[in-house]
C-alpha positions as CSV (number, residue, x, y, z in Angstrom):
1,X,-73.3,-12.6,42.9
2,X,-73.2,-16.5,42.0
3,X,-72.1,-18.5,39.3
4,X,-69.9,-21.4,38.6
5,X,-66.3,-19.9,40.2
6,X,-68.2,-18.4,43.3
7,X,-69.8,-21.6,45.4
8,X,-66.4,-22.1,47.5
9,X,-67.6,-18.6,49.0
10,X,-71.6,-19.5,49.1
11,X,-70.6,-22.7,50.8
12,X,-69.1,-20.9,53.4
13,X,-71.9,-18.5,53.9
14,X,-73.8,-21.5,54.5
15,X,-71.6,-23.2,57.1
16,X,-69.0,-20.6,58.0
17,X,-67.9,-22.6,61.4
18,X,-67.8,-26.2,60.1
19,X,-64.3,-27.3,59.5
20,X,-63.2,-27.4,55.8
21,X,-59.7,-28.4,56.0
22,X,-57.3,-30.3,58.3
23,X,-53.8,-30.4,57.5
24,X,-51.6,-33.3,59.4
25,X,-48.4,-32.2,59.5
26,X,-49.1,-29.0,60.9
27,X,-52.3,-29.7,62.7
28,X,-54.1,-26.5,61.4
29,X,-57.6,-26.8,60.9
30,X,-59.5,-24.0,59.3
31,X,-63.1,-23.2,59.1
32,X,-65.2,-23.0,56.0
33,X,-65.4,-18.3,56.6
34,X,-61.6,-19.3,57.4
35,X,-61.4,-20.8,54.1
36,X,-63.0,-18.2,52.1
37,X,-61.2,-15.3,53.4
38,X,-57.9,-16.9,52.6
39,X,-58.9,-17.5,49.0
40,X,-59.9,-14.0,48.6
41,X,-56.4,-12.6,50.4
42,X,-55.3,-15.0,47.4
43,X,-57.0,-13.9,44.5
44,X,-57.0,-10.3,45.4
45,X,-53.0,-10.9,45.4
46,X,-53.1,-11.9,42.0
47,X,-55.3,-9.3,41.0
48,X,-52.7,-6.7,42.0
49,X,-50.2,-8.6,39.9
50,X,-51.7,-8.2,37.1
51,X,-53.0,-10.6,35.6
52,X,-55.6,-11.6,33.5
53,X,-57.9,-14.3,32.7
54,X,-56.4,-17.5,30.9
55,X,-53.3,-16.6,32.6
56,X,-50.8,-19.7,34.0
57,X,-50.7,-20.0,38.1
58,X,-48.7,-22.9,38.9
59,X,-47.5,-24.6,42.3
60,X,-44.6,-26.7,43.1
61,X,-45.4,-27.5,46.7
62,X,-45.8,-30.8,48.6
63,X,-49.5,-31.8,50.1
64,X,-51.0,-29.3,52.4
65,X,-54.0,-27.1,53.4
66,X,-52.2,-23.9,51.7
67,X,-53.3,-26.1,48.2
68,X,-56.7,-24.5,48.0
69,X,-56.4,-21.3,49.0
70,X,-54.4,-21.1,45.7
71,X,-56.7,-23.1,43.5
72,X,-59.7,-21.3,44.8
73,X,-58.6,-17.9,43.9
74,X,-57.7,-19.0,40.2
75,X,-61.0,-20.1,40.1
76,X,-62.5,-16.1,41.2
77,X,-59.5,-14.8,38.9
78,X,-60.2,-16.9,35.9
79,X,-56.6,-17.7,35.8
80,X,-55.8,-21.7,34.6
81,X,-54.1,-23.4,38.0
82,X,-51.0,-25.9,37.1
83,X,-50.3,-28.3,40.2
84,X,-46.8,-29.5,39.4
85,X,-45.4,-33.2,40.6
86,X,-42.7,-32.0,42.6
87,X,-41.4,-35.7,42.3
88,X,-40.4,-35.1,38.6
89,X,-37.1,-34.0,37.7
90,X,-35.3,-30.9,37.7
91,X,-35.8,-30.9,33.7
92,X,-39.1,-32.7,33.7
93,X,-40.3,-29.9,35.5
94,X,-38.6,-27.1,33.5
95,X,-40.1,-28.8,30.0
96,X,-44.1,-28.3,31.4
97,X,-43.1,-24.7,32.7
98,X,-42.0,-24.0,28.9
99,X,-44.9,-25.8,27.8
100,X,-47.3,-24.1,30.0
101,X,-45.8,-20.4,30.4
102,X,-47.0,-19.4,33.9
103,X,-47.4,-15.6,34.9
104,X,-46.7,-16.9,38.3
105,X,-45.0,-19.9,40.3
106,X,-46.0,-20.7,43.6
107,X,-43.4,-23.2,45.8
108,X,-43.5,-23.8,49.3
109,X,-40.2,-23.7,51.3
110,X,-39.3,-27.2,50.5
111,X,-39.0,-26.2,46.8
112,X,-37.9,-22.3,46.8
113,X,-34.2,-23.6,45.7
114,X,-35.9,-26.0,43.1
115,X,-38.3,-23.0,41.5
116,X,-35.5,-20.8,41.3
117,X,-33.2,-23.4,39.5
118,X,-36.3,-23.6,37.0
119,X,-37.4,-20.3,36.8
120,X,-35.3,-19.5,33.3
121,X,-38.8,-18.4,31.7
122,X,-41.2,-15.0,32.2
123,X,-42.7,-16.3,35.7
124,X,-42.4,-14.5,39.1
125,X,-41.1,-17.1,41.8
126,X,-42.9,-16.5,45.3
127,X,-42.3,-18.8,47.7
128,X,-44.5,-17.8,50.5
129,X,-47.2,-19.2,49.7
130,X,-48.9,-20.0,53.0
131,X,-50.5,-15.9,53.9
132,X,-51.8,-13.4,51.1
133,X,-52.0,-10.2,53.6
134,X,-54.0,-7.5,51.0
135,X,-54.8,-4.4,52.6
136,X,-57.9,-4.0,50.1
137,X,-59.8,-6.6,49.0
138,X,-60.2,-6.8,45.0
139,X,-64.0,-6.8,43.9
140,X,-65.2,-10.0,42.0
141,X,-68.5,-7.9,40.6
142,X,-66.7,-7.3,37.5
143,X,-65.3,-9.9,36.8
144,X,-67.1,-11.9,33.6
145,X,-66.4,-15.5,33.4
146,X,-67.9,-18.7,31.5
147,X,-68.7,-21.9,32.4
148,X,-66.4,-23.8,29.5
149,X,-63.8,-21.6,30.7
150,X,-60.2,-23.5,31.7
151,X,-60.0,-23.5,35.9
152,X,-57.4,-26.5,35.8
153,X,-54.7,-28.0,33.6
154,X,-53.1,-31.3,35.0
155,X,-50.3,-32.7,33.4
156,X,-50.4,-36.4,33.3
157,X,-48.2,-39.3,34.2
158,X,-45.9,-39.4,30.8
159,X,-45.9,-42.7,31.2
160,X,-46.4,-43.2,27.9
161,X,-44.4,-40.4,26.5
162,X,-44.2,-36.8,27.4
163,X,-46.8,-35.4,30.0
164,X,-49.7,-34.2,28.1
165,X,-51.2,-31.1,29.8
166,X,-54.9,-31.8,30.8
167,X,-57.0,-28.9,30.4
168,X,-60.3,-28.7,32.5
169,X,-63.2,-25.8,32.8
170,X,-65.5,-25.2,35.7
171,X,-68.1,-27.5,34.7
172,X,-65.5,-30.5,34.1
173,X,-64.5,-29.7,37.6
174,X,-68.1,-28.4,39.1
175,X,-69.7,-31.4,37.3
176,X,-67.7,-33.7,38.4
177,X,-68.0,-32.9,41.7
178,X,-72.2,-32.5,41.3
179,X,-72.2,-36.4,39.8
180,X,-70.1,-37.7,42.9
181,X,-72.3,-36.0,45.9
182,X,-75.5,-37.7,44.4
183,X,-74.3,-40.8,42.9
184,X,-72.4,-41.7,45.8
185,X,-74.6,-39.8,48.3
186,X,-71.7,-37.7,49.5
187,X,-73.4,-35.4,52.6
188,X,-72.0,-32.6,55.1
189,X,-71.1,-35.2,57.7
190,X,-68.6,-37.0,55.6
191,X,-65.1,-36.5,56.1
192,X,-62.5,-37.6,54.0
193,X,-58.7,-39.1,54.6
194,X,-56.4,-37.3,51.5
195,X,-52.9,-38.5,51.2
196,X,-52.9,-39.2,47.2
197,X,-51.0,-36.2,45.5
198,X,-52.7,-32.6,45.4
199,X,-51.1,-32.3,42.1
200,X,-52.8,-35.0,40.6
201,X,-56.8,-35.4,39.8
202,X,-56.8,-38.6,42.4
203,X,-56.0,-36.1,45.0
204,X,-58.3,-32.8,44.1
205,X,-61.3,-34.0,41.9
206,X,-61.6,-37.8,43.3
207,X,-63.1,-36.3,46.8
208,X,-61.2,-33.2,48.3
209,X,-63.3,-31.1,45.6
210,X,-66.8,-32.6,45.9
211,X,-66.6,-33.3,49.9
212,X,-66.0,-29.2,50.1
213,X,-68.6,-28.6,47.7
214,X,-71.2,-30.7,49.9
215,X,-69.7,-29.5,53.2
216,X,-67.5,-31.7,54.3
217,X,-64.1,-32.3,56.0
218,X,-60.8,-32.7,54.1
219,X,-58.2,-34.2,56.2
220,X,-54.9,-33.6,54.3
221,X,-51.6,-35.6,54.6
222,X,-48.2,-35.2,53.3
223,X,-45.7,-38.0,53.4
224,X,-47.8,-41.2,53.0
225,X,-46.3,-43.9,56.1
226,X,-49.4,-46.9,56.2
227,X,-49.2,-46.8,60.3
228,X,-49.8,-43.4,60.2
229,X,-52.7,-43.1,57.5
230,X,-54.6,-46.7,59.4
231,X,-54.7,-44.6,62.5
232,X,-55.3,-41.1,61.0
233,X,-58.5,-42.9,59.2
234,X,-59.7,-43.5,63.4
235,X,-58.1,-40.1,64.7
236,X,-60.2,-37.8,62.7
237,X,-63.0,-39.9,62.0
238,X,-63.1,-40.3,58.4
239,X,-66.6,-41.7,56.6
240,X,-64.6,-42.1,53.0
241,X,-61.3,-42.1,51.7
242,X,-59.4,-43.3,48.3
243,X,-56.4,-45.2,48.6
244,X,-54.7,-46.6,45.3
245,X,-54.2,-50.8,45.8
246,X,-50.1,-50.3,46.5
247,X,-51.4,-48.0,49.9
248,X,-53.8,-50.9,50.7
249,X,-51.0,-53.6,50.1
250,X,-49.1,-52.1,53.0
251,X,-51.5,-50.4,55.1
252,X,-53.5,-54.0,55.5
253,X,-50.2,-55.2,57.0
254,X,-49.9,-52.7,59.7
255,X,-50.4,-53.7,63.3
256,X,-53.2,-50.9,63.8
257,X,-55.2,-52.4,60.8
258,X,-55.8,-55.7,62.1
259,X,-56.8,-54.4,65.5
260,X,-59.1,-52.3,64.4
261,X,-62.3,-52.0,62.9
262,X,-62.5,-48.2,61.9
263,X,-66.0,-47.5,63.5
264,X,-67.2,-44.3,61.3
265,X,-65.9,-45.2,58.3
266,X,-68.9,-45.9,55.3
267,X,-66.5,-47.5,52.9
268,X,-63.1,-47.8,51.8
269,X,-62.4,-46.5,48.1
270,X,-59.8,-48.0,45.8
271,X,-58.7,-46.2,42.7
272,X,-55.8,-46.1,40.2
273,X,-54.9,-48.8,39.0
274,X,-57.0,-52.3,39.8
275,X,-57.3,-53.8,43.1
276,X,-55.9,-57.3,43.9
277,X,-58.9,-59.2,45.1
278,X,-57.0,-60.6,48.4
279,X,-57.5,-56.7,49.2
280,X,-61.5,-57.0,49.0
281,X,-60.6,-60.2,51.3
282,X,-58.9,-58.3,54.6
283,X,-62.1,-55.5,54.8
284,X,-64.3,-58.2,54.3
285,X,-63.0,-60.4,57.1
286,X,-63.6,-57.5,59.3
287,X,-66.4,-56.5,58.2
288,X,-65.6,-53.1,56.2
289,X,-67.4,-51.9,53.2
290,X,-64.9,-51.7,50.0
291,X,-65.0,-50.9,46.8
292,X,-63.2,-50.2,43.4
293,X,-63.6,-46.7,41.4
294,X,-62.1,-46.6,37.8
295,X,-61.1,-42.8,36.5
296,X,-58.7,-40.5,34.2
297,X,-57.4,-37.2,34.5
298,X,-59.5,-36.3,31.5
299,X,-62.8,-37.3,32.7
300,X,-63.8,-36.5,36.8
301,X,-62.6,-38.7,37.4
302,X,-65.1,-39.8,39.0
303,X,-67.1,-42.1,36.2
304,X,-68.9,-44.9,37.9
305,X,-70.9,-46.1,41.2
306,X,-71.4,-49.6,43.3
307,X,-73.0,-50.3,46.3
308,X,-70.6,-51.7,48.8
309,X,-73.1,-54.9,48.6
310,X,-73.0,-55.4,45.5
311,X,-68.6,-54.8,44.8
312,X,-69.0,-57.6,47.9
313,X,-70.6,-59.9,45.0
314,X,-68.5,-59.0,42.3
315,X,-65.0,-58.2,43.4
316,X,-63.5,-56.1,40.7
317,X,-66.3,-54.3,39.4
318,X,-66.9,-50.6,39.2
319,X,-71.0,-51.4,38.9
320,X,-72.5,-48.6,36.5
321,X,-72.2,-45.2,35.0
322,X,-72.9,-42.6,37.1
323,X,-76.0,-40.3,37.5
324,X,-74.6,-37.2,35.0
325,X,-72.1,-39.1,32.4
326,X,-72.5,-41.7,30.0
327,X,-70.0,-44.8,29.1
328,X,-70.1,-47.3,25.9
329,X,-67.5,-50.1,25.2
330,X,-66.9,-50.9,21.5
331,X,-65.1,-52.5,19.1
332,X,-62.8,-51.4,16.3
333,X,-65.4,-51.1,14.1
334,X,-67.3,-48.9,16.5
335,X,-69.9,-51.5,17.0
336,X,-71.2,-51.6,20.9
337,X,-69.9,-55.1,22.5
338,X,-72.3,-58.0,23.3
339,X,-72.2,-58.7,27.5
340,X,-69.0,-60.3,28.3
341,X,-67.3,-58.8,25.3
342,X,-64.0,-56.8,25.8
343,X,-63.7,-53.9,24.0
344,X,-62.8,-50.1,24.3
345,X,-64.0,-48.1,27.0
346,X,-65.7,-44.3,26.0
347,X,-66.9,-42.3,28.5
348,X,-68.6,-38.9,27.8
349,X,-70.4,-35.8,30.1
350,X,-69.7,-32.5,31.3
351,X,-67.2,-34.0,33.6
352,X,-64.9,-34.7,30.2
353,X,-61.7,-32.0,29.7
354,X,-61.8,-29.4,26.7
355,X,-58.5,-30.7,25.2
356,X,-54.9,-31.1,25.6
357,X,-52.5,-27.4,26.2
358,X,-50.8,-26.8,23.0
359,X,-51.5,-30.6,21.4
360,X,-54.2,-30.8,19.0
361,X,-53.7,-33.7,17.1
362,X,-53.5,-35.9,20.4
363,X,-56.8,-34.2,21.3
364,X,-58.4,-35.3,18.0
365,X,-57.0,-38.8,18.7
366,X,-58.4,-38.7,22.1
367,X,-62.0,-37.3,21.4
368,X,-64.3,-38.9,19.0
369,X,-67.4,-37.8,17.8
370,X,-68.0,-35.9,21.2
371,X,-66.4,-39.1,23.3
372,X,-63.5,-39.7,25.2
373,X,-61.6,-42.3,24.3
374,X,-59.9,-43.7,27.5
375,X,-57.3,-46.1,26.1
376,X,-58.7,-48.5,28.5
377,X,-60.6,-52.2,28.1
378,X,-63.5,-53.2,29.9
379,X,-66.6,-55.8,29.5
380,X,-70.4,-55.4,30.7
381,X,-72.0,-58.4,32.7
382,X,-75.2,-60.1,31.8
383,X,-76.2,-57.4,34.4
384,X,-75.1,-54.2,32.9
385,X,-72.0,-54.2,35.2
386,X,-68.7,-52.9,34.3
387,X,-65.2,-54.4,34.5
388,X,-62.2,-52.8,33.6
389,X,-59.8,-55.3,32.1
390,X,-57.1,-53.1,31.5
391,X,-55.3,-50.8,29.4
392,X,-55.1,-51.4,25.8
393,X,-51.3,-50.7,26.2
394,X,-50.7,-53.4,28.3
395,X,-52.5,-56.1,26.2
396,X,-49.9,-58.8,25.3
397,X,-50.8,-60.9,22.1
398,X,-48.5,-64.4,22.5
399,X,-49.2,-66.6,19.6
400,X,-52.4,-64.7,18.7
401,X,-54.4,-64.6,21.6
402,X,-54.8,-61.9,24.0
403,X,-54.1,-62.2,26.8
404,X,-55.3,-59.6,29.6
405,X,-52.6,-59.2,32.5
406,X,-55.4,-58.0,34.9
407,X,-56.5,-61.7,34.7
408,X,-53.2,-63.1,35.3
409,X,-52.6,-61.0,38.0
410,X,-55.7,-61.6,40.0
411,X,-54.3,-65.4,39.8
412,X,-51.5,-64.9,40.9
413,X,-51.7,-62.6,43.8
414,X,-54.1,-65.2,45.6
415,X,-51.0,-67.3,46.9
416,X,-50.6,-66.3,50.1
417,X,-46.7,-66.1,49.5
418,X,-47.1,-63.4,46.8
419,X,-47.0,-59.6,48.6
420,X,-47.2,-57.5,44.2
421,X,-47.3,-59.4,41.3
422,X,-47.0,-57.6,37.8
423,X,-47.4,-58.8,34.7
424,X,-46.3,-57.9,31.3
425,X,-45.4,-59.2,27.8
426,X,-41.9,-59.0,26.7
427,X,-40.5,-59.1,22.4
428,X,-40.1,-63.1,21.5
429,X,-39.1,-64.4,17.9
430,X,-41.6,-67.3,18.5
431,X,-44.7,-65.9,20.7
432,X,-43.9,-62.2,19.2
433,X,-44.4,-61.8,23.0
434,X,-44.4,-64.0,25.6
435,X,-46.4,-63.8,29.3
436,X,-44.4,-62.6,32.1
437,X,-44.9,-62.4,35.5
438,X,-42.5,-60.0,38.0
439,X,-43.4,-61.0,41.5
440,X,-42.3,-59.4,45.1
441,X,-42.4,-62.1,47.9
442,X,-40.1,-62.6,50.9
443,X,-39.8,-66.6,50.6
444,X,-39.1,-67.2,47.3
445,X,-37.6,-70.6,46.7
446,X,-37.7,-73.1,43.5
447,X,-41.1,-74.9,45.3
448,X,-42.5,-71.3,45.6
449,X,-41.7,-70.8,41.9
450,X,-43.8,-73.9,40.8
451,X,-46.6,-73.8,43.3
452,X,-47.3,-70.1,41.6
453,X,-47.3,-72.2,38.2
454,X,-49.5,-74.9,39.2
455,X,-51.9,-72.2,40.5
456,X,-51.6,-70.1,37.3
457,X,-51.9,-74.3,35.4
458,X,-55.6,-74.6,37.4
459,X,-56.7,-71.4,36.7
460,X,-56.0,-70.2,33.5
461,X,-55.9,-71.3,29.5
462,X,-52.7,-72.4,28.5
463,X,-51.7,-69.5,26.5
464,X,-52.1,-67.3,29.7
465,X,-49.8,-69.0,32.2
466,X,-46.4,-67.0,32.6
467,X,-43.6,-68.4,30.7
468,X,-41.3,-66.9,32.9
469,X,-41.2,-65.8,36.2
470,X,-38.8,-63.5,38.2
471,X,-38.8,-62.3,41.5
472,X,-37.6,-59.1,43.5
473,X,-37.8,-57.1,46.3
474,X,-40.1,-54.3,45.1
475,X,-41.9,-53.2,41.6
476,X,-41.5,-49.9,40.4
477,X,-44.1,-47.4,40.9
478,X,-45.2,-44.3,39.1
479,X,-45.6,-41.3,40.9
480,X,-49.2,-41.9,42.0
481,X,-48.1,-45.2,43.6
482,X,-49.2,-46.8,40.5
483,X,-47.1,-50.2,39.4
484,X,-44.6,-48.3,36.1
485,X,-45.5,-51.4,33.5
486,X,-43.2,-49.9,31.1
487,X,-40.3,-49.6,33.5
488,X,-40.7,-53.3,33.9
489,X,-40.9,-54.0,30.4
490,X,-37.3,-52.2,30.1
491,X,-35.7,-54.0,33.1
492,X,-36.8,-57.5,32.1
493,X,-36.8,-57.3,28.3
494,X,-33.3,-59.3,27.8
């Protein structure tokens, strides 16, 4: 039989002895027939639990091949699969297992003592989660499933507040994953490098999920070290990975990186949070293709294609909408923005998520009239390109302007002193907030300190240069790698 939850299995009838997945640490490779008899020794397990479709699957495991066995068989089952950040707290974790009710909670070994500690709800802890030995395995004939159906529910950052669970069907996933093979012109020869986090959309839907669909190879890694990840990239022979821009920051410094040039690689994919152009500046003095994607857990999130060429021109742009989604950038009124007007950013397609577990007012908030509302700014060139500008969060207003800290930051970061630069606006009785910029450099010195404001001076309006600066040894990151604004904001707000 086929339908939307079976192609993991078709794909392997098609190429049964290509390799699917790679996992570092433990150098197992496994087969695409591998692959597929794993995820139905999975599902068949579930089946013999008991449950039934809708029902809660999570995992609380670090990054490994044993990920999609698990995810795979939810999909067959019709069960929802919740990939937990095991980098949360004891009590973070415990309040999305209430929110979420699982049937079942996977760990690996790693976090058996943790899972225990938080199993206080009506959810079976099995920690052996890399072999599901079934003597029988359960038929998938029966089984009737839909297309809108849930398949994944991601909780996000939190941030902003308490994680939101992201709820997303088989064609949010499956769609996603169609609109990134032929936009970007995925094929069976690619091979992808995979250290982002497996419990995060970055790390299944950016690429793991679309190179398997197309045929691929999935090279997992656990602990990210940037020596490690430069030379893995040449070890296994990767054609495209994702990095977010913190990765790049240290992984350009390594010794391997400037030696060298990374022969079978296509391009190099940045995502997360925007790239410092200095970035774009060490591929391009080698030679290396690079680009910028822009995405959400709620929509692919995959939402937008450049040619390497053309993100050569235009540094910072994410180009176009893809093939199989839509995007529109407005202003409050709803009114679409001239070229080179910032406004919201909507996105809207098949790839979007059905809504938020148990928060329906948020999901009203977040989907309007059918689009997704991303919470993010952007502008469209005179040629139809997009730039994201920011979040809308993030926007400072000092004496009535706004001021973007993208802008700023891109500045900034082009001394070649300056290793992170982050900045943010912070409460003032005169400016109501004022332009600040945190900065991570190892020679910082009162001439550094004014060289980075006659720099900002040159470049920028008045309004927009940094009325104070402050310096440190490293910025907080979320845990995507992204740089924690709002953390700053609380450390520097005195």
């Amino acid at each position: 039989m086929f339908n939307e939850q079976t192609w993991i299995l078709n794909r392997a009838k098609l190429t049964p002895e290509k390799s699917a997945l790679i996992d570092i640490q433990t150098n197992r490779r496994w087969t695409y027939k591998e692959l597929a008899n794993r995820v139905l020794n999975c599902y068949s397990y579930l089946a013999t639990l008991g449950l039934k479709k809708g029902d809660r699957v999570a995992l609380l495991a670090e990054n490994s091949i044993d990920v999609f066995p698990i995810l795979f068989a939810c999909g067959l089952g019709g069960y929802i699969y919740v990939p937990l950040n095991w980098r949360l707290s004891e009590g973070e974790i415990e309040s999305i297992l209430y929110d979420c009710s699982p049937e079942v909670l996977f760990t690996d070994n790693q976090y058996k003592e943790l899972g225990d500690k938080v199993y206080r709800l009506k959810t079976r802890v099995l920690h052996e989660m890399l072999e599901f030995q079934c003597k029988e395995i359960v038929s998938i004939e029966s089984l009737q499933w839909s297309h809108h159906d849930p398949w994944l529910m991601i909780y996000t950052g939190g941030t902003t507040g308490k994680p939101k669970g992201v709820v997303l069907s088989f064609d949010a996933v499956n769609w996603n994953a169609i609109n990134t093979i032929i936009s970007w012109s995925l094929e069976a020869n690619d091979c992808t490098l995979n250290y982002m986090p497996l419990f995060h959309t970055g790390g299944l839907n950016a690429l793991a999920i679309p190179i398997l669909m197309v045929g691929g190879t999935v090279v997992v890694g656990n602990k990210f070290d940037p020596e490690n990840a430069v030379r893995a990239i040449d070890e296994y022979k990767t054609t495209i990975s994702l990095f977010v821009p913190t990765m790049y920051q240290s992984m350009v410094e390594t010794e391997y990186f400037k030696q060298s040039f990374f022969p079978t690689v296509k391009v190099f994919l940045s995502g997360g949070a925007p790239c410092p152009k200095t970035i774009y500046q060490h591929f391009d003095k080698k030679g290396l293709k690079f680009k910028e994607g822009y995405g959400l857990t709620e929509a692919g999130p995959n939402n937008f294609y450049i040619s390497p060429e053309r993100a050569k021109e235009k540094p910072g742009s994410v180009g176009r909408s893809m093939m199989f989604n839509s995007i529109k950038i407005v202003k409050e009124n709803q009114q679409v923005c001239k070229p080179n007007e910032v406004g919201d950013l909507y996105v809207t397609g098949k790839h979007q998520f059905s809504y938020y577990w148990n928060n329906p007012e948020e999901t009203t908030r977040t989907i309007v009239d059918g689009w997704l509302k991303t919470g993010d700014l952007a502008k469209m060139d005179d040629d139809g390109d997009v730039f994201i500008v920011g979040r809308s969060k993030d926007m400072i207003i000092t004496g009535g302007e706004n001021v973007y800290p993208q802008e700023v930051e891109q500045c900034i970061i082009t001394h070649p002193k300056v290793k992170e630069v982050s900045v943010v606006g912070i409460k003032d009785p005169k400016w109501g907030e004022i332009v600040t910029a945190i900065i991570v450099s190892e020679y910082y010195d009162d001439i550094l300190s004014e060289e980075i404001l006659s720099l900002c001076r040159k470049q920028l309006g008045a309004y927009k240069v940094p009325k104070k600066f402050y310096f440190t040894n490293e910025l907080p990151k979320t845990h995507v790698g992204k740089i924690d604004k709002k953390k700053l904001v609380q450390l520097y707000d005195v």
